[in-house]
N, C-alpha and C positions, 0 to 999 in steps of 0.2 A: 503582579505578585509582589508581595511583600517578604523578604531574605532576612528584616531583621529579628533577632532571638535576643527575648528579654528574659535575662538571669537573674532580675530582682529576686528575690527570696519569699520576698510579701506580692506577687503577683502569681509567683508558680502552685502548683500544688503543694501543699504538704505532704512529707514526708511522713510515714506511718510511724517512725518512732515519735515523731513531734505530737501526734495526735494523742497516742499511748501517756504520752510525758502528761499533756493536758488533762487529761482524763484522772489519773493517778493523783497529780494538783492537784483538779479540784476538789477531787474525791477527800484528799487529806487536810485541802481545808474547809472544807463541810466538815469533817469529822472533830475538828481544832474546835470548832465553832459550839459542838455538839459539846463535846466536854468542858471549854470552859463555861457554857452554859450547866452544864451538871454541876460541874463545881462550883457556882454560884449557888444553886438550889439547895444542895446538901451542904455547904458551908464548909468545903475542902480546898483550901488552897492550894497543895500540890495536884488534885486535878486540875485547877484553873489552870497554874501553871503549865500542865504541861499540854493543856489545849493551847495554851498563847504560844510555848513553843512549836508545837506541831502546825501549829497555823502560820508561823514565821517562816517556818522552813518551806511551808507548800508554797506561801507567797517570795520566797528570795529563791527557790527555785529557775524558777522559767525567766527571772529578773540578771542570773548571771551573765554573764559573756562567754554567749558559744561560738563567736565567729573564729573562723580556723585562718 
């Protein structure tokens, strides 16, 4: 029998908020994607705009420093 217990973080399960957080991610940035693509089509900068922002934030998201 084997007593040792691996705490890695990247080998245990995730946790359900983490999964939630991903989901949410991606979801906003598909949506970044969506709109600065509309705003290309229709010739609106402030929507591009604010798909590149909503696409930054989904991607600097999960990118911060959660270790506790």
């Amino acid at each position: 029998m084997n007593d040792y217990e691996d705490d890695d973080a990247y080998t245990t399960h995730p946790e359900p908020t983490r999964v939630v957080m991903f989901l949410v991610c991606l979801a906003a940035l598909l949506a970044g994607f969506w709109l600065m693509g509309s705003g290309v089509t229709n010739g609106n900068g402030l929507v591009f705009a604010g798909g590149l922002l909503v696409s930054g934030i989904a991607f600097g998201i999960p990118m911060r420093d959660t270790a506790r």
